[in-house]
N, C-alpha and C positions, 0 to 999 in steps of 0.2 A: 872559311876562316879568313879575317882579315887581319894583317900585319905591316907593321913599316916594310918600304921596300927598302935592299942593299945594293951597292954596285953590282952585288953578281944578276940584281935581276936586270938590270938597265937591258943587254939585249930584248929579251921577252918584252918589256915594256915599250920598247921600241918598233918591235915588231906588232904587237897589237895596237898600240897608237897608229902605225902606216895602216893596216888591215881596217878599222874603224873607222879610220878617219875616211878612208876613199869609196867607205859605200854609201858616205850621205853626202861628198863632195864629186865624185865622179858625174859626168853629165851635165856640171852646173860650173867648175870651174877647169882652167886646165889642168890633165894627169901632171904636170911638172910640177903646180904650186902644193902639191903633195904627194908625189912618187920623185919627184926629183932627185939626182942624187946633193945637192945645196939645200933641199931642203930636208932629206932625211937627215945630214949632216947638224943643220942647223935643229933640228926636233932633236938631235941624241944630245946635242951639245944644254939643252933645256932643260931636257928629262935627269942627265946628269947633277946638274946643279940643284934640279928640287929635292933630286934622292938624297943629296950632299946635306943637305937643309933639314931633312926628316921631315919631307912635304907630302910625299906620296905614299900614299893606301895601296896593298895588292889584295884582292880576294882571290883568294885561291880554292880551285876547288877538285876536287881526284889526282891532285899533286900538280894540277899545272894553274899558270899563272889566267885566270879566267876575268878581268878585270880588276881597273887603275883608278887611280881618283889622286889629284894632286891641288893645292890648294896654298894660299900666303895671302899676307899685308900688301895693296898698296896704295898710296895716297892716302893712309889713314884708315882705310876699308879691307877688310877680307873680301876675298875671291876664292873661288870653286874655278880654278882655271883650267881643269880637263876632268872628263869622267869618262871612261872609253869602257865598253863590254865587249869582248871577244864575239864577233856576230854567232859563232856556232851555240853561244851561251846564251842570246835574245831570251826576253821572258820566261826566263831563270829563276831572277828574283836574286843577283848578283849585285845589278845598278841599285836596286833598293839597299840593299847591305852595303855598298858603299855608302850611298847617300847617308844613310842611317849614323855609320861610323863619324864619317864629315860632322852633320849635324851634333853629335854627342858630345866629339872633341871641341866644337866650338863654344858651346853650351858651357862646357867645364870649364873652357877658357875666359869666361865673360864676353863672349862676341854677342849681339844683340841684333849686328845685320850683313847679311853676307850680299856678294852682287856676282854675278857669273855674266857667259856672252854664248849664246848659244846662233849658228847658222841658221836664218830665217829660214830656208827651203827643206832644215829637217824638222820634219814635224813628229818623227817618233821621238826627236829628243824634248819637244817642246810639250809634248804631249808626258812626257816620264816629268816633267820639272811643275810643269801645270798641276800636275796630281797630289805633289809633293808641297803646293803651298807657293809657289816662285812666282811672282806677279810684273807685269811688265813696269820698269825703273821709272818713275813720272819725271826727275828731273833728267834721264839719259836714256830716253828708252831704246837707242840703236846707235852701233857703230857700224860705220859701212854698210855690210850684208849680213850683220849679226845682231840680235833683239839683244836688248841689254836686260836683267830679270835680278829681281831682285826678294832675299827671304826675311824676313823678320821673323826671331826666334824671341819665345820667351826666355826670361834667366832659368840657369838652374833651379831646383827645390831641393833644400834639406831633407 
């Protein structure tokens, strides 16, 4: 099932955003620039505000919270700013249903091109996003250590 998230999920989504996010960053940056306690501070203080927005997707699945997907405007453009699956849930078929959800709402929205940032050194994520149609951005193709990717949707159909 996917749904808007509420404040009540913010812990959960917190905690699987730190859980996700450190098995593709562990080894490559250091545990503080996300285990930290400033930066789990600084991620709740994030995730808060999207949920406030009605930015963030939960799939849920056997009543617990099994992947997030959070998403907004900026500079003119839509972003897919996080998509995170609970590692126990990998090839699931959850991040699909996110993605899926994202892509629809935008679709309905008249969005026509989305842009995400994914860490160069995960290659399962880049590999879920490649499958999915996300092609690398020609005029931004990297920020830092993160591929800049980009999707072109067609409009809805009646």
């Amino acid at each position: 099932m996917i749904r808007l998230a509420t404040s009540a999920d913010l812990d959960a989504v917190v905690a699987l955003h730190t859980e996700a996010r450190a098995t593709y960053y562990r080894g490559h940056i250091p545990d503080a620039d996300f285990l930290g306690p400033e930066e789990i501070a600084r991620s709740r203080a994030g995730w808060a505000a999207a949920v406030g927005r009605g930015a963030v997707l939960c799939a849920v699945r056997d009543g617990e919270l099994a992947g997030i997907a959070a998403y907004g405007e900026r500079d003119g453009l839509m972003h897919l700013t996080q998509l995170h699956v609970l590692p126990a849930r990998w090839r699931g078929g959850v991040g699909t249903e996110l993605h899926t959800a994202c892509v629809d709402g935008w679709r309905a929205a008249g969005v026509t091109e989305v842009r995400l940032e994914v860490f160069e050194k995960n290659g399962r994520a880049r590999a879920f996003y490649a499958a999915r149609g996300w092609t690398p951005d020609p005029e931004n193709p990297r920020d830092g250590d993160h591929l800049v990717l980009r999707l072109t949707l067609e409009p809805e159909t009646e």
